[in-house]
C-alpha positions in Angstrom: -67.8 58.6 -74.4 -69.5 61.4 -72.9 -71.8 61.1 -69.7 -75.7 62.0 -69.9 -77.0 63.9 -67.3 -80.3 65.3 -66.4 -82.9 65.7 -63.3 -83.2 62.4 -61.8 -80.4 60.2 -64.0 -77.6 61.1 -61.1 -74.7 60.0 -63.2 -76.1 58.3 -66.2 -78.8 57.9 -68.2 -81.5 55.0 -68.9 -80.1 51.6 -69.7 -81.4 51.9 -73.4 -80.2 55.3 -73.7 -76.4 53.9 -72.9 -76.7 51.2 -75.3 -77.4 53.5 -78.1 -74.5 55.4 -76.9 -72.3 52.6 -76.8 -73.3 51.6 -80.2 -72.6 54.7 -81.6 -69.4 54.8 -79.6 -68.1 51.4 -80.7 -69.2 52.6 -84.5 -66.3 55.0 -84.3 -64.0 53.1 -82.6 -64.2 50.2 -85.0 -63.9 52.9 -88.2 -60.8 54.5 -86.3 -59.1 50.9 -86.1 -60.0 50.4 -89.8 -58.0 54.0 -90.7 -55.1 52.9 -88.1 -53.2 50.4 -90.5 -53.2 53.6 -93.1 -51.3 55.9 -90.5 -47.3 55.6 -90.7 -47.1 58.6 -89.1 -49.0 59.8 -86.2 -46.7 63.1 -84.7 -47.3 63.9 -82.0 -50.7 62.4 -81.5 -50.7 58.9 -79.6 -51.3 55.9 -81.6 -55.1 54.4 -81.6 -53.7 51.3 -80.1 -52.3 54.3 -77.2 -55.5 55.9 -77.4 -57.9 52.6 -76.6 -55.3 52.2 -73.6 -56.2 55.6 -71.9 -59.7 55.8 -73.1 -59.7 52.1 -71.7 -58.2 53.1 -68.2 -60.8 56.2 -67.9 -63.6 54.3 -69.0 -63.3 50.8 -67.9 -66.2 50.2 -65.9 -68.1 50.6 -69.3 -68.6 47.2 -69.6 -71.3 47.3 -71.8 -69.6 49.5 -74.6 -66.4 48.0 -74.2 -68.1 44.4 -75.0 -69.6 46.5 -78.2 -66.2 47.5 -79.1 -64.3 43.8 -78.9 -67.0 42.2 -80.7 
């Protein structure tokens, strides 16, 4: 989940423009969960259920895309 920045958004940008976002975001999210069940064998790459834990302590004031994501 990459931040928007530009003149005058300070640290984000417009609410719609972060919905779309977080949309998009929980798109991929929900397609990597449906691949997850096919993986026996990740290496040494972190499972997605380990992934969602780090993106999740990173990004956890994203309320509004994690609500997209557990729906």
């Amino acid at each position: 989940m990459a931040q928007a920045t530009g003149a005058g958004q300070g640290s984000g940008g417009s609410v719609g423009h972060d919905r779309n976002r977080y949309r998009h975001a929980a798109r991929h999210l929900a397609e990597c969960q449906s691949c997850d069940a096919g993986i026996e064998d990740y290496g040494d790459l972190p499972s997605h259920g380990q992934f969602l834990e780090v993106l999740k302590q990173k990004h956890g004031r994203k309320h509004g895309c994690w609500h997209l994501a557990d729906s």
